[in-house]
DOMI-919847 format. One line per 8 residues: their letters; for each residue x, y, z of N, C-alpha, C. Coordinates in steps of 0.2 Angstrom, whole numbers. Example, Ala and Ser with C-alpha at 12.3 -4.5 7.8 and 13.67 -1.06 7.14 Angstrom:
as = 66,-28,39,62,-22,39,66,-16,39 | 64,-11,35,68,-5,36,64,0,39
// end
This chain:
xxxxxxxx = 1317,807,253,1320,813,251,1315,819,251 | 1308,816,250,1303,823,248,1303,829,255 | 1304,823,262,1302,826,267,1308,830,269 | 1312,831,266,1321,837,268,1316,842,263 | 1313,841,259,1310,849,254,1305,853,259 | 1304,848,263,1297,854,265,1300,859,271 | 1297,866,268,1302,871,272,1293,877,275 | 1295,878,281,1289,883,282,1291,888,286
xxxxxxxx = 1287,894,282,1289,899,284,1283,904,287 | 1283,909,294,1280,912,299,1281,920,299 | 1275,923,293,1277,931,293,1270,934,299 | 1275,935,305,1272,939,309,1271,947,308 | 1264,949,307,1262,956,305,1259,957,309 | 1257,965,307,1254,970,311,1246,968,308 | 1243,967,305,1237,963,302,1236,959,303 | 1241,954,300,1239,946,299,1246,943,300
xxxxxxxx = 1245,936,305,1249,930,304,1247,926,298 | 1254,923,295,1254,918,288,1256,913,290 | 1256,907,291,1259,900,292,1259,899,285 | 1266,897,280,1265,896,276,1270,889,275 | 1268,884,271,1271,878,271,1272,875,263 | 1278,873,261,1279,874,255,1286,869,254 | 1287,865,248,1293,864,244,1293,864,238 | 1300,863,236,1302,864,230,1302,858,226
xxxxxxxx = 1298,859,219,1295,855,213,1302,852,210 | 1300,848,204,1306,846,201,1310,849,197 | 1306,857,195,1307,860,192,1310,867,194 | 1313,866,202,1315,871,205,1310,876,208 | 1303,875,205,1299,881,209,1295,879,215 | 1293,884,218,1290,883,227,1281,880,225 | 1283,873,227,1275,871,228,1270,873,234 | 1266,878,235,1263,880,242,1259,873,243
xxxxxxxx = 1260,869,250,1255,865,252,1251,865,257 | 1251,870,260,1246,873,265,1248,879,267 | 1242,884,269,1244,890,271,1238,892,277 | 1240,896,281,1234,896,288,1236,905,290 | 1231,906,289,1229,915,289,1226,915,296 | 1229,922,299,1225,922,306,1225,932,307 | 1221,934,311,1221,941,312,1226,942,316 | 1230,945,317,1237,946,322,1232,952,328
xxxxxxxx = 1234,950,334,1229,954,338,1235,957,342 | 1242,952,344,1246,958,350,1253,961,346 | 1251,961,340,1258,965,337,1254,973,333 | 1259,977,336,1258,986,334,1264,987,330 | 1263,990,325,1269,993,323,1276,987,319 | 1275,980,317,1278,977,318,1283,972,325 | 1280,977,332,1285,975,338,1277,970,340 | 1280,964,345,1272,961,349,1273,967,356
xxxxxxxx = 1267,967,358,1266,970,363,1260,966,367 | 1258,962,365,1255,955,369,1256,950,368 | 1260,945,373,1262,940,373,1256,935,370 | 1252,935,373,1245,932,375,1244,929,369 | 1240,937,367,1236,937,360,1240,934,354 | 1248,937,355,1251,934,351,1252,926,348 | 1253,925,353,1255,917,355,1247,913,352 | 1240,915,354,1235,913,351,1234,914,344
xxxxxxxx = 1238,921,341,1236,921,333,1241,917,332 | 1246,912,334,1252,910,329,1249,904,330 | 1244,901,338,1243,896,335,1239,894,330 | 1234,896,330,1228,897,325,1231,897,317 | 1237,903,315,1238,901,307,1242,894,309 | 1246,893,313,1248,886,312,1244,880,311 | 1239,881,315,1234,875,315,1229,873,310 | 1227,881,307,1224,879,298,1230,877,292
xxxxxxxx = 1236,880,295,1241,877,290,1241,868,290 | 1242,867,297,1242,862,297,1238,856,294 | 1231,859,296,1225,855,294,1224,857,284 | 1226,862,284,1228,863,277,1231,859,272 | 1237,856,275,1241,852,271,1243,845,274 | 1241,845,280,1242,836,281,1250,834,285 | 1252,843,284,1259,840,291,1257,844,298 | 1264,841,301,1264,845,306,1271,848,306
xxxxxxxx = 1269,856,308,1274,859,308,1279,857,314 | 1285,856,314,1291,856,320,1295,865,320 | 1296,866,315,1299,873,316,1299,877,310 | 1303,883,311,1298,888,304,1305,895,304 | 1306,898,300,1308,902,299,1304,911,302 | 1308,914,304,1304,919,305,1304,927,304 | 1300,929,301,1302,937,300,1303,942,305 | 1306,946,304,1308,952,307,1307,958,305
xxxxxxxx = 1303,962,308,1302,969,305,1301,974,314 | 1299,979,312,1299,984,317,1301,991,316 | 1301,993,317,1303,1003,317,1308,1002,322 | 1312,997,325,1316,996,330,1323,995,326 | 1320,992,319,1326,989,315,1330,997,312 | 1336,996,310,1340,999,307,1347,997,305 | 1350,999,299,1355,997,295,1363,1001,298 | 1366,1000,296,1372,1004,296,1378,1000,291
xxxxxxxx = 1383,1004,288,1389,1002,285,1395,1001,288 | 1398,996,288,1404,994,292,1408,991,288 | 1416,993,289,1419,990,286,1427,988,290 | 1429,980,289,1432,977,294,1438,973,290 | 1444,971,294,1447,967,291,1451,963,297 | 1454,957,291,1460,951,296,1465,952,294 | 1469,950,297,1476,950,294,1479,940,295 | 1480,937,289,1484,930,289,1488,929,290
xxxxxxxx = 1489,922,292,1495,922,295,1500,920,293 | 1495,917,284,1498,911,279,1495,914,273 | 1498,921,269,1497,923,266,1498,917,258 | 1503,912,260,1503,909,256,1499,903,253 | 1494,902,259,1489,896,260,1483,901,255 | 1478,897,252,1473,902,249,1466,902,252 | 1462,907,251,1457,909,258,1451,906,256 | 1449,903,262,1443,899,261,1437,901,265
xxxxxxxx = 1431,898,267,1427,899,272,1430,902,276 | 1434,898,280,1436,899,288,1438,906,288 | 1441,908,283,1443,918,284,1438,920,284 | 1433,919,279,1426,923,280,1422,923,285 | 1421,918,288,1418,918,295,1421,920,300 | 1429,921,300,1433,925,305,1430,933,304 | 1430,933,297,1430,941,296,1422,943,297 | 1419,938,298,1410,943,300,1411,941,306
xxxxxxxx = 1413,935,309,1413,935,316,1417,942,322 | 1419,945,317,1424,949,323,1418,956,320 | 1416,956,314,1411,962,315,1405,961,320 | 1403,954,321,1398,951,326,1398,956,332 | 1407,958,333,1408,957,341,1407,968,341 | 1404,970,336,1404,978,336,1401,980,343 | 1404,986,346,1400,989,350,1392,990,347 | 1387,990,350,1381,990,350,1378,997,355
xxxxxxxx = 1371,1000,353,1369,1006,358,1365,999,362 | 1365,1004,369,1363,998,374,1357,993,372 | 1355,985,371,1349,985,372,1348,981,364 | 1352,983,358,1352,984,351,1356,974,351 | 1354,972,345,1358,967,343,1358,966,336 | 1364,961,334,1365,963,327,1360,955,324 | 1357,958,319,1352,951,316,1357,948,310 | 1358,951,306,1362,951,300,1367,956,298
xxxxxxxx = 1374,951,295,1377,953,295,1382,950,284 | 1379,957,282,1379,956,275,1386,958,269 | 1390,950,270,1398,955,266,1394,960,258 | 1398,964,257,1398,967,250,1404,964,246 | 1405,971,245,1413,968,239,1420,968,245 | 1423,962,241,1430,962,248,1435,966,243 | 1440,966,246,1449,971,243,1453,964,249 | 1457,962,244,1464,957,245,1469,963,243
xxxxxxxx = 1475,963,250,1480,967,246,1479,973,244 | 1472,976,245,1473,984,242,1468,981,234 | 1468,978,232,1465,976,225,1457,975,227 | 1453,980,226,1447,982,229,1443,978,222 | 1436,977,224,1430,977,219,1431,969,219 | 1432,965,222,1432,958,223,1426,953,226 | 1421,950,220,1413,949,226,1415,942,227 | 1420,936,225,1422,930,229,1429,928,229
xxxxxxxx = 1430,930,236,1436,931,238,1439,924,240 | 1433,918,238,1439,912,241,1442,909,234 | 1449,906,235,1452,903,232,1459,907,231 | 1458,913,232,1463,917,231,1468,919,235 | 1475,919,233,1479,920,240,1481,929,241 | 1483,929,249,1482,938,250,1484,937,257 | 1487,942,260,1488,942,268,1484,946,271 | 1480,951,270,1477,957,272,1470,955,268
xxxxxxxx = 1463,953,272,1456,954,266,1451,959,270 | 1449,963,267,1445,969,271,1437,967,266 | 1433,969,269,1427,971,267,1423,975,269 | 1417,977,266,1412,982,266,1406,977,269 | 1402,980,274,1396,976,277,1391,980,278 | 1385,977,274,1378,980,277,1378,976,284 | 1377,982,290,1376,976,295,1369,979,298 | 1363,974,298,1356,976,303,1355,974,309
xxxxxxxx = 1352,979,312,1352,980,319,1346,981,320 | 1344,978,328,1339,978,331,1337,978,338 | 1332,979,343,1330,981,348,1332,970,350 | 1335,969,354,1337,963,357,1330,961,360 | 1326,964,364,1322,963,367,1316,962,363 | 1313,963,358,1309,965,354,1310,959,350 | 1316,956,350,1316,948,344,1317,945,349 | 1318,944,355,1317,937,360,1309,938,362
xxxxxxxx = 1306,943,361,1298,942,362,1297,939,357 | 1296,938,350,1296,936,344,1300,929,344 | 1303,926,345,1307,921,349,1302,917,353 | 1300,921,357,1297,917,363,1288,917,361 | 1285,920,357,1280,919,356,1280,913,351 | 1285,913,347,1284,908,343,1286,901,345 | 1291,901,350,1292,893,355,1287,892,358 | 1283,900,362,1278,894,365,1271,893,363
xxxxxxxx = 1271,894,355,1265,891,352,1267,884,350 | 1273,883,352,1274,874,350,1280,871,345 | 1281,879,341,1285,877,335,1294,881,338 | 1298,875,337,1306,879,338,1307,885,330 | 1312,886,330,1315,893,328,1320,892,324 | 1320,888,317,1328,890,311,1330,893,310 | 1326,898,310,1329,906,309,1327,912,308 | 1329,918,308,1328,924,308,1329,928,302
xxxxxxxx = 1324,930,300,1328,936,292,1321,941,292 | 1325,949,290,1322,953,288,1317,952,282 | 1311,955,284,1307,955,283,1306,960,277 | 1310,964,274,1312,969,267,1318,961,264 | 1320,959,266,1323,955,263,1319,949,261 | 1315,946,264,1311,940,262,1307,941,256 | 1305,948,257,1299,951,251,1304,949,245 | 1310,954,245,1313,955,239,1316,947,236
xxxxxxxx = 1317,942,239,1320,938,236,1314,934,233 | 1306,937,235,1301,933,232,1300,938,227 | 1298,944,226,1296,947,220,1301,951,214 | 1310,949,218,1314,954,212,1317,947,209 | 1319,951,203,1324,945,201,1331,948,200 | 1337,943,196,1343,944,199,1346,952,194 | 1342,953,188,1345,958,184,1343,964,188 | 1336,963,191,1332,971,194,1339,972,199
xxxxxxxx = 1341,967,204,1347,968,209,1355,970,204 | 1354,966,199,1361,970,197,1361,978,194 | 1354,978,194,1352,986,189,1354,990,192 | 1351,989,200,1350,994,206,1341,994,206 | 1340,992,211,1333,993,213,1330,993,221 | 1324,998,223,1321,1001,228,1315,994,230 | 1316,992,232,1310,988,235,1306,992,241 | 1301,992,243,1294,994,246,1290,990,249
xxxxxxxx = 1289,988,253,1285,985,255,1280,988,258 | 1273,987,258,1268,992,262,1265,987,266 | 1266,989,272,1261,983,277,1257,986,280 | 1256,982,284,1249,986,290,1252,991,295 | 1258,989,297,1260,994,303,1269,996,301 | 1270,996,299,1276,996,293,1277,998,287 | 1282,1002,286,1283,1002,277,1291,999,278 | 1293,993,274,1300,992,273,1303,993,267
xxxxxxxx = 1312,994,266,1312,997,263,1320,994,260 | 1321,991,254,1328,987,255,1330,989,246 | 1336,990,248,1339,994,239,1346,988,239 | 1345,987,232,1350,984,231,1353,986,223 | 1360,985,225,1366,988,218,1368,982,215 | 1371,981,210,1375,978,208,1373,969,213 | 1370,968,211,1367,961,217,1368,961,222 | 1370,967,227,1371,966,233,1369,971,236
xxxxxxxx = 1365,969,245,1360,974,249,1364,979,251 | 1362,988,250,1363,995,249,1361,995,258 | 1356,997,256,1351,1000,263,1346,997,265 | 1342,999,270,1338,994,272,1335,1001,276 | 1330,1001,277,1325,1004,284,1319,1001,284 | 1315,1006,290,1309,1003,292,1306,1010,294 | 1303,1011,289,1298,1019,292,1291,1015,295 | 1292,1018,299,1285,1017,306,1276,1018,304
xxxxxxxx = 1275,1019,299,1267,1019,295,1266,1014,292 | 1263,1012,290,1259,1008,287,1251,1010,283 | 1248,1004,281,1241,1004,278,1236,1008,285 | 1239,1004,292,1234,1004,299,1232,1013,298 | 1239,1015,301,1237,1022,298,1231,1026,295 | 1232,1022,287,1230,1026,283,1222,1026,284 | 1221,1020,286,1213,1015,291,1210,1022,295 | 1215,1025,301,1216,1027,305,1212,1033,306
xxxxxxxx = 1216,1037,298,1213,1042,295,1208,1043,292 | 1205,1038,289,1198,1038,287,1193,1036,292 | 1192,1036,297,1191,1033,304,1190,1040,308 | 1194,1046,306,1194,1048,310,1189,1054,306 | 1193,1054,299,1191,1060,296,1184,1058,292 | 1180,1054,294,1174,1050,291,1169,1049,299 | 1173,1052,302,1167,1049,309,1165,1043,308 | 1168,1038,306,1165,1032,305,1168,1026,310
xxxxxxxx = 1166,1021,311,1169,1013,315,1175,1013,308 | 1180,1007,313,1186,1006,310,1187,1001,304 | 1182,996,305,1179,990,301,1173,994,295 | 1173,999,297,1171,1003,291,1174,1004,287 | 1178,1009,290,1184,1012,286,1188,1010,284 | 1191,1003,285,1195,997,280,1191,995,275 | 1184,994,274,1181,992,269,1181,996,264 | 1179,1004,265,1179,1010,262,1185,1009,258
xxxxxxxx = 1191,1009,263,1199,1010,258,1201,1004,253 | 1197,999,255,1201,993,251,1193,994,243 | 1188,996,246,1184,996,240,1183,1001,237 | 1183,1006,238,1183,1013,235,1188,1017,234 | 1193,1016,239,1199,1019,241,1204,1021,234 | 1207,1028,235,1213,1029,228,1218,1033,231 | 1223,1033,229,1227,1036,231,1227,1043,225 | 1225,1045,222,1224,1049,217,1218,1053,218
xxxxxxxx = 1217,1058,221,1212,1064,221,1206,1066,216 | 1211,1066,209,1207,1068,204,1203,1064,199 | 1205,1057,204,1202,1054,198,1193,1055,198 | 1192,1053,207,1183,1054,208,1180,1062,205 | 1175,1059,203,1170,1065,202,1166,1069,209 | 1164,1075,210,1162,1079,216,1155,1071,218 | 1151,1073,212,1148,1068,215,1147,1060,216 | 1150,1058,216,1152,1051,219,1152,1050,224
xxxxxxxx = 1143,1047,229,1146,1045,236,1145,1039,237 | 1146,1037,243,1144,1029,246,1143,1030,254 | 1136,1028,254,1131,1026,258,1133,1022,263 | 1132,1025,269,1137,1016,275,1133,1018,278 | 1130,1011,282,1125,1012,288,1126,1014,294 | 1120,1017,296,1119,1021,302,1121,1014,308 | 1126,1018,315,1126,1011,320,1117,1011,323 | 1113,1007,324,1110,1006,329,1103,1010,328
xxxxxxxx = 1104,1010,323,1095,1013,321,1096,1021,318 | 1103,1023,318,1104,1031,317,1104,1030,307 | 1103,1036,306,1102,1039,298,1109,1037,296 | 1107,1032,289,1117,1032,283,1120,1039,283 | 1126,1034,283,1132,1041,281,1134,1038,276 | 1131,1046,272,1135,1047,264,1141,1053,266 | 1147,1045,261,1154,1048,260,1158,1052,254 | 1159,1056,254,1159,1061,245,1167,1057,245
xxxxxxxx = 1169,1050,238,1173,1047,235,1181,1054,237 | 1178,1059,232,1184,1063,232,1187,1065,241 | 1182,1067,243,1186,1068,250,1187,1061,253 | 1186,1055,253,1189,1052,253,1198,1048,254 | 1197,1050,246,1204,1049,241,1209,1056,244 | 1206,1063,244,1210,1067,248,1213,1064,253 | 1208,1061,260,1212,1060,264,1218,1051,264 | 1214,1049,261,1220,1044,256,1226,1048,255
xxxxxxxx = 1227,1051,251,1231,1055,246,1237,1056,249 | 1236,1061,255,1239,1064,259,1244,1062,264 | 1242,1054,267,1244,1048,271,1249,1044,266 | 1247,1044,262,1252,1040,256,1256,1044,255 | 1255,1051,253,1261,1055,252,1267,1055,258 | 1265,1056,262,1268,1056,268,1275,1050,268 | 1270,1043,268,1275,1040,270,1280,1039,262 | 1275,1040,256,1283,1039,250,1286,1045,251
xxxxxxxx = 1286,1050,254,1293,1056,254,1296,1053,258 | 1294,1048,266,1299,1047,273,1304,1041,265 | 1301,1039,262,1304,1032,258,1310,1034,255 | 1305,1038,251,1310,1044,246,1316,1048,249 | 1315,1048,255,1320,1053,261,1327,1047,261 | 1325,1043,262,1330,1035,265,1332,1032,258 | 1329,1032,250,1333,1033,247,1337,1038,243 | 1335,1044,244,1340,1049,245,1347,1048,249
xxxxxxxx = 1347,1047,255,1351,1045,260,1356,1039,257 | 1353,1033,254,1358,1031,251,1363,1030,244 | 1360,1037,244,1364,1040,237,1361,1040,230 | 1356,1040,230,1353,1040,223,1356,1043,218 | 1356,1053,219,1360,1056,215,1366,1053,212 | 1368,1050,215,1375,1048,213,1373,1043,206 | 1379,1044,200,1377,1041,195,1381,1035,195 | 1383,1034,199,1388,1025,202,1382,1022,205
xxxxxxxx = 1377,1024,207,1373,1023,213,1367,1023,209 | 1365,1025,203,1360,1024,201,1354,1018,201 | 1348,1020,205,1344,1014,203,1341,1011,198 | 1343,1009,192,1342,1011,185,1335,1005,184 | 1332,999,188,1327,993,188,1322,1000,192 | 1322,1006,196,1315,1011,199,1314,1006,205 | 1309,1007,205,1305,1005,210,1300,1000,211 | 1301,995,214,1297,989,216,1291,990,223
xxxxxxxx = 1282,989,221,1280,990,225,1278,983,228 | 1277,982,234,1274,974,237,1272,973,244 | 1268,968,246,1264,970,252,1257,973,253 | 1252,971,257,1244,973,256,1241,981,255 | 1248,985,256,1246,993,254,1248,995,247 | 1252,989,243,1253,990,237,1247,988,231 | 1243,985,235,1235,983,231,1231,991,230 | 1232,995,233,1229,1004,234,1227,1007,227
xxxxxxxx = 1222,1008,224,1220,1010,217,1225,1016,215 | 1230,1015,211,1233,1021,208,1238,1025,213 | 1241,1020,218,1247,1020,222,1253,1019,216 | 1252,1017,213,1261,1016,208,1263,1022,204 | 1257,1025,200,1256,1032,198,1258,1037,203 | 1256,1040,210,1258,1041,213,1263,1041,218 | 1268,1036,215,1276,1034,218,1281,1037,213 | 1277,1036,208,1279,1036,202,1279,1045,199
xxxxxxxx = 1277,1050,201,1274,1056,201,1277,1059,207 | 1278,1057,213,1283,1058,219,1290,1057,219 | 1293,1052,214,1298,1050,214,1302,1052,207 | 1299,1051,203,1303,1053,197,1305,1045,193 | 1304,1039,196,1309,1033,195,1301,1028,194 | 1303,1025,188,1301,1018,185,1295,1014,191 | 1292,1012,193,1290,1010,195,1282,1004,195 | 1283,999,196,1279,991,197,1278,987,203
xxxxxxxx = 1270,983,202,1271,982,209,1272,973,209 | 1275,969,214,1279,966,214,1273,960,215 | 1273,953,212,1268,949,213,1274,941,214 | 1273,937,220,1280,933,219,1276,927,215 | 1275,928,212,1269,922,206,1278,920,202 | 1280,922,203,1287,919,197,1291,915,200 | 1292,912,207,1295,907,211,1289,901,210 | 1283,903,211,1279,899,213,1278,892,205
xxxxxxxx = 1275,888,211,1272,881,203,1268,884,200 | 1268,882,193,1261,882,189,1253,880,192 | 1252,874,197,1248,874,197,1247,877,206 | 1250,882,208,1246,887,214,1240,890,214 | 1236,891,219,1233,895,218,1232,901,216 | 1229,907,213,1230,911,212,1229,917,216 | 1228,916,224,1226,917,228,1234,920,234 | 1241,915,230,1244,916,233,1249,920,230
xxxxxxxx = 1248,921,224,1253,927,218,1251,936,220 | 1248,934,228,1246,942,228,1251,944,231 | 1253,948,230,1258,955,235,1257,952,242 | 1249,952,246,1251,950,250,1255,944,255 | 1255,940,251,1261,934,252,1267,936,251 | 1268,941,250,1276,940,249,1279,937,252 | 1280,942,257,1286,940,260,1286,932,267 | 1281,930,266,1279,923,268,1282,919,262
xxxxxxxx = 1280,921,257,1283,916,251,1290,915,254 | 1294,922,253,1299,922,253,1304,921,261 | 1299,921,266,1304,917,269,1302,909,269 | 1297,906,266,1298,899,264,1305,895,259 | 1305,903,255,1312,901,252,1317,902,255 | 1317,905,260,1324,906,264,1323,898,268 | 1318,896,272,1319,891,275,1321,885,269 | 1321,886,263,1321,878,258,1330,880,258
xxxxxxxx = 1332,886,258,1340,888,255,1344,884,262 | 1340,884,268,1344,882,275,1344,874,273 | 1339,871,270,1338,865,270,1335,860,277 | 1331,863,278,1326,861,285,1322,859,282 | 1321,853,286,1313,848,286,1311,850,293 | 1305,855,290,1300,858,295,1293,856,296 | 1294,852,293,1286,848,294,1287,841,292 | 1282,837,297,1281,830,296,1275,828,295
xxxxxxxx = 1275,823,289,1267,821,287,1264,821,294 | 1257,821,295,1252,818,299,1250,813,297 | 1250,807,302,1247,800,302,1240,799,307 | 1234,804,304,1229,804,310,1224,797,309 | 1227,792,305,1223,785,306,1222,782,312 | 1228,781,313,1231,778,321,1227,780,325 | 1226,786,328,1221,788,333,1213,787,331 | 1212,785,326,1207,784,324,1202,777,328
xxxxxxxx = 1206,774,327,1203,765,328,1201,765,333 | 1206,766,338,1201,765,346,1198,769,349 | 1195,773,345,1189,778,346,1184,774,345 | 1182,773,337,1178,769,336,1175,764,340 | 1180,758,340,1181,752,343,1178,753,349 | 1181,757,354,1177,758,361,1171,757,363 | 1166,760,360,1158,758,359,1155,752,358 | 1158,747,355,1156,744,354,1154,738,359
xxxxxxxx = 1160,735,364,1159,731,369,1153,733,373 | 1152,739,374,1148,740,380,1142,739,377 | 1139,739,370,1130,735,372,1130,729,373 | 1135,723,373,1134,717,374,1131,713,381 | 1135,717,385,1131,717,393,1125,718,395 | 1124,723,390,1116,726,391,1111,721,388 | 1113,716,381,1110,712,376,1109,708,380 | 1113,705,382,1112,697,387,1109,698,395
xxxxxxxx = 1108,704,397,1105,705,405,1096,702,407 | 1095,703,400,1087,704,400,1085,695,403 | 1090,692,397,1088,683,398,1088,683,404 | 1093,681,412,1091,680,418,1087,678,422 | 1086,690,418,1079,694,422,1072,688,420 | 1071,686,415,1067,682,414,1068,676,417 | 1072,672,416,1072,666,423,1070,667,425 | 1071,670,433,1070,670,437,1065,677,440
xxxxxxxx = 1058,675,439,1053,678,442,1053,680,451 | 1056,678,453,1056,677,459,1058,685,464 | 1060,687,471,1062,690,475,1065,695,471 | 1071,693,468,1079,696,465,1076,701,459 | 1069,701,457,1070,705,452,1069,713,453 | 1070,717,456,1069,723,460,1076,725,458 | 1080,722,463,1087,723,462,1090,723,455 | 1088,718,451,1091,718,446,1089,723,441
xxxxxxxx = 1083,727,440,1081,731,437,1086,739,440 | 1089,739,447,1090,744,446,1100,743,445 | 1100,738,443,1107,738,440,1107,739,435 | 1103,738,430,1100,739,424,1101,746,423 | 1096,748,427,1096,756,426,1101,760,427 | 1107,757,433,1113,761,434,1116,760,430 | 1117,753,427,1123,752,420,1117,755,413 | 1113,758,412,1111,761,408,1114,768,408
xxxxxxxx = 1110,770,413,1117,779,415,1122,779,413 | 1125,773,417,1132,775,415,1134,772,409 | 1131,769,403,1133,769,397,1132,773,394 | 1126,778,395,1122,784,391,1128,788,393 | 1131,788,398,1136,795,401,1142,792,394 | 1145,786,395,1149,784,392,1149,784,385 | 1145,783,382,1141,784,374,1142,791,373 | 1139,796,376,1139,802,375,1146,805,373
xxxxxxxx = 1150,802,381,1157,805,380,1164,803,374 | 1160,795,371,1162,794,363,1160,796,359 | 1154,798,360,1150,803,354,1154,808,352 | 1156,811,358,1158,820,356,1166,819,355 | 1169,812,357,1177,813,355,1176,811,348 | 1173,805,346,1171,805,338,1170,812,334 | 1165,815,335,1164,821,333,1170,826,332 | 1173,827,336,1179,828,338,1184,827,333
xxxxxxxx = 1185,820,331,1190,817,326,1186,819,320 | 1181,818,320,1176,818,312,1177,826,309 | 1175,831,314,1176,838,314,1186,838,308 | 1191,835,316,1198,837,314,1198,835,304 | 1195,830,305,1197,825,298,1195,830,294 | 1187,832,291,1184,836,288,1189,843,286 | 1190,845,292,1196,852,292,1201,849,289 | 1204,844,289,1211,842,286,1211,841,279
x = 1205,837,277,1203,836,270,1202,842,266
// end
């Protein structure tokens, strides 16, 4: 029974891949049992744009995950993000043929199947397709509509939409790292289900996600998904600009913004700098903290008005509509010193930032309650709700034995050669010495070539432990 719990989940980013592998305790919460971090090299923007590279950072987090936790992964749930992605509202109905029968699954999957079948712009495919409230009969404001009898059942549908091409690349990077494909879920959707809980979605609440090449962006009313987008900035960005506006390397620049970095202008004092080394023998560059955080300030602003614009869009003013739970921050741009203040001061609305440590067991690391995990947490829980066994213990004993074993018949021939040679004093010992010496080489070649598969295995095992 243990092995139906293990579910893994595959957040592919603009930063970083997460292999994250995990099941559910006996107390309902997500035990992480391996996790394998990799630098993401051919994904821009959320889209891959290198097959290659990609396909080597997924196997790489796969392979510390695995070596992490002692399975092997078979297949894995997968995130979806991009500036390709967008929402729309759709509303569809059936007509029964047996008003008098009561409606079950089968009507429901009738009724998202015939949205499935929507005109698309050329190119675009539909990822998810999400009921809101049904109307039986005219009789509106309905959220479970089976059991009920009605001839006519209409609904309301958030339905997301995406570049078809841009998720078969994602598709196919992750098959031919080895692992098949249980499913697909947005990526503002995974976050949310790992850092909100069920009153902030009945309150009305804004989720945020800040990524590296991404900002995601997912509202939910009344327990059920409003809006959804994908504004095209992210963290990299923000990298970009201090990069540019510092004359400095790039790997400088991120260090600067994760170490000193604020979103808030006024907090530094004029003089407060920090000293970064010259490349190659050139004179330190001292950075003044305040211009710094200026050019901070002004990247961040940018992207929470594009945020603030798209909940506008979905009706905030409206006081049916209100998001009365604010706004949830999460994801590795939401670690930013005095980014919540600043959202907060932007927006007018309540705002915290999202840690999925409330799904998680008591005894995780604390390592894994950062913002940055989210949404890896959370499509690990999406993979537990499918009920996939996506990983299988490893049994690296087995290969173990006749490695060792190997080695060992071949000095017995060399042990007993010598007696003969002593016998027989005669003619034949010339010859015999240079068999001696060929079956020496070639067990020195032989030995060596056990030596380094041992090492090999010793090496794996050490990693695994």
């Amino acid at each position: 029974m243990e092995k139906e719990n293990i579910a893994v989940g595959l957040d592919i980013g603009t930063t970083k891949i997460v292999a994250m592998i995990g099941r559910k305790n006996e107390y309902g919460k997500l035990e992480i049992l391996g996790v394998g971090k990799s630098k993401s090299l051919g994904v821009a923007r959320g889209v891959v744009n290198n097959i290659t590279q990609t396909i080597q950072s997924i196997q790489q987090a796969v392979a510390e995950a695995e070596n992490d936790s002692n399975y092997q992964i078979k297949d894995c749930v997968v995130g979806i993000a991009g500036q390709h992605i967008r929402s729309i509202q759709h509303a569809d109905y059936i007509s029964r043929s047996n008003p008098e029968e009561v409606i079950g699954d089968k009507d429901i999957d009738l009724l998202i199947n015939q949205v499935h079948k929507l005109a698309m712009l050329p190119g675009e495919e539909i990822i998810h397709v999400l009921p809101q409230e049904f109307k039986i009969d005219g009789q509106s404001e309905i959220k479970e509509p089976i059991g009920m009898y009605g001839g006519r059942l209409e609904s309301s549908f958030h339905v997301v939409v995406g570049q078809a091409s841009s998720i078969r690349n994602v598709g196919r990077c992750v098959q031919s790292a080895g692992i098949e494909l249980s499913g697909l879920t947005l990526e503002p959707l995974a976050s949310a289900d790992a850092v909100l809980s069920q009153e902030e979605k009945e309150a009305g609440v804004a989720l945020i996600d800040i990524g590296g090449g991404t900002t995601d962006l997912a509202i939910f009313k009344d327990g059920i998904i409003r809006h959804t987008a994908v504004i095209p900035f992210g963290g990299n960005i923000i990298t970009e600009d201090i990069k540019e506006g510092c004359s400095i390397i790039e790997k400088q620049a991120e260090l600067l913004k994760v170490k000193f970095g604020s979103a808030w202008p006024g907090e530094n004092k004029d003089n407060e700098i920090v000293s970064i080394p010259g490349l190659r023998g050139r004179e330190p560059k001292e950075i003044s903290l305040k211009n710094l955080s200026k050019i901070i300030h002004a990247r961040v602003v940018e992207i929470i008005e594009q945020v603030f614009n798209e909940i506008k869009a979905y009706g905030h003013e409206d006081p049916r509509k209100k998001l009365i739970a604010g706004i949830v921050l999460t994801g590795g741009g939401s670690q930013l010193k005095h980014i919540k203040q600043l959202v907060e001061y932007i927006t007018g609305m309540d705002t915290r930032i999202g840690y999925p440590n409330e799904h998680l067991a008591g005894n995780s690391d604390e390592e894994f309650s950062s913002p940055l995990y989210a949404t890896a947490v959370g499509l690990v829980m999406n993979s537990i709700r499918n009920n996939t066994c996506s990983a299988i213990p490893m049994v690296p004993v087995e290969v173990q034995k006749p490695v060792y074993r190997a080695p060992e018949p071949v000095y017995q021939p060399i042990a007993t050669q010598p007696e003969p040679v002593a016998e027989t004093p005669v003619e034949p010992v010339a010859p015999v010495l240079d068999t001696q010496q060929v079956e020496n080489t070639e067990t020195k070649i032989r030995r060596s070539f056990f030596d380094k598969y041992v090492d090999k295995i010793k090496e794996f095992l050490d990693n695994a432990e």
